[in-house]
N, C-alpha and C positions, 0 to 999 in steps of 0.2 A: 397801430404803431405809436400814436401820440400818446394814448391812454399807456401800455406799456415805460413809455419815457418818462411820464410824469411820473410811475411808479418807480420806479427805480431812484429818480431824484429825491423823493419821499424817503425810500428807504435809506437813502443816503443822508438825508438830512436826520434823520430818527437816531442812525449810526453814530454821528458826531454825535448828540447830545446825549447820546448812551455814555459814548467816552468821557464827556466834561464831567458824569458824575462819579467818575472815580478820583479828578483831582481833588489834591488837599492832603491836609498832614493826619499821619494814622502813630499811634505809639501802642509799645505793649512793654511790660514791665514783670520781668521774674526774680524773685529769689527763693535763697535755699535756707534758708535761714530767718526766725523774727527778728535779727537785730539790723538786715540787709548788709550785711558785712559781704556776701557772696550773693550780687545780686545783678541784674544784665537789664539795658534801658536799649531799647529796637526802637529809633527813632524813623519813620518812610516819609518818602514826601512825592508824590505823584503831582507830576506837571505837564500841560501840551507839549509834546515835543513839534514834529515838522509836520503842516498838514493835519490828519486824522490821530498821529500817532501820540501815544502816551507817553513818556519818560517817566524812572522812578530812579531816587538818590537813597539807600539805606545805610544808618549808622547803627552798628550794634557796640555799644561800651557796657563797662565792668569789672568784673573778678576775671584779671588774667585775659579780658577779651579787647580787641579792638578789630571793627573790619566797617570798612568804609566801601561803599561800592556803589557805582553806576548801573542801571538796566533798563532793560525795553519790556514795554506792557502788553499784551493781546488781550481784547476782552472777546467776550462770547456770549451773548446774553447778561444773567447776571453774575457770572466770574470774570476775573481778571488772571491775567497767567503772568508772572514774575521774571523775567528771563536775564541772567548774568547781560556784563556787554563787559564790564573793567575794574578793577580794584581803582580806586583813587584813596589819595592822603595816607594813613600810615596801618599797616593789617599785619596783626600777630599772624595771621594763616594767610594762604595761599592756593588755598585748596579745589578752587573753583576755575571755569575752566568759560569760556564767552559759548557763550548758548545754554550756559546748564540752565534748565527748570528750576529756580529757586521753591517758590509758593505758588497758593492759588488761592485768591481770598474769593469768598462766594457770599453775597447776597442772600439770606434766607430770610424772608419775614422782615423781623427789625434787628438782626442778630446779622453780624459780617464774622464769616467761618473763615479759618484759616485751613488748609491742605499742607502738609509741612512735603517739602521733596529735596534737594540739595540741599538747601538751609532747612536747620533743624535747629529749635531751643535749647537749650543748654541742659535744661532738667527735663530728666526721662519724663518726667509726671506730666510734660505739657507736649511729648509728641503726637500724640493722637489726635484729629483734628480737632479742632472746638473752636470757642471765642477767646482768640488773643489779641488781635491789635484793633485799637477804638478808632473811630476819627476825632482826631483835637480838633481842626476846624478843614470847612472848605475854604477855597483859593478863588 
């Protein structure tokens, strides 16, 4: 039974420090055009929320866009799952609804994959999964 308890604390503690490596500021940067005239700046910021949990703040600005939003994180190994929770500050859309699935960024090698699901880039040419948001730095 002891050997058991100790394990479970291990994985427990393994857990947190899974989560801590997803804080920090991630950006990705589109446009439609060479002179960026029609262009979209996805600003994320993942932080401890309460506990184990993760919190994430996204700001997407640009050509005709503004959307400010609150959400909650699940990780799984090495992905992270994106999840609606509020519009905050000022949002040309509305579109979104608390729980939607927004993203899913994964882990692969030294490359962080994005999974597009609710939220979706602006330009067709970058729906498909691939490498969109970097990390700027950790927190």
């Amino acid at each position: 039974m002891k050997v058991f308890i100790w394990l479970l604390n291990c994985l427990s503690v393994f857990s947190v420090h899974a989560n801590q490596d997803w804080i920090g500021h991630y950006s990705f940067y589109e446009s439609a055009d060479p002179e960026h005239i029609q262009a979209w700046d996805y600003s994320l910021t993942v932080n401890k929320g309460g506990g184990d949990n993760l919190i994430s703040h996204l700001e997407v600005n640009g050509h005709m866009t503004a959307i400010s939003l609150d959400g909650k994180i699940t990780t799984d190994g090495n992905q992270a799952t994106f999840t609606f929770l509020r519009y905050t500050g000022v949002n040309l859309s509305r579109d979104l609804h608390s729980g939607d699935k927004l993203f899913v960024l994964e882990r692969k090698g030294n490359a962080l994959l994005t999974h597009w699901e609710m939220l979706q880039p602006v330009l067709q040419s970058n729906e498909n999964s691939g490498v969109y948001f970097r990390i700027k730095d950790g927190m």
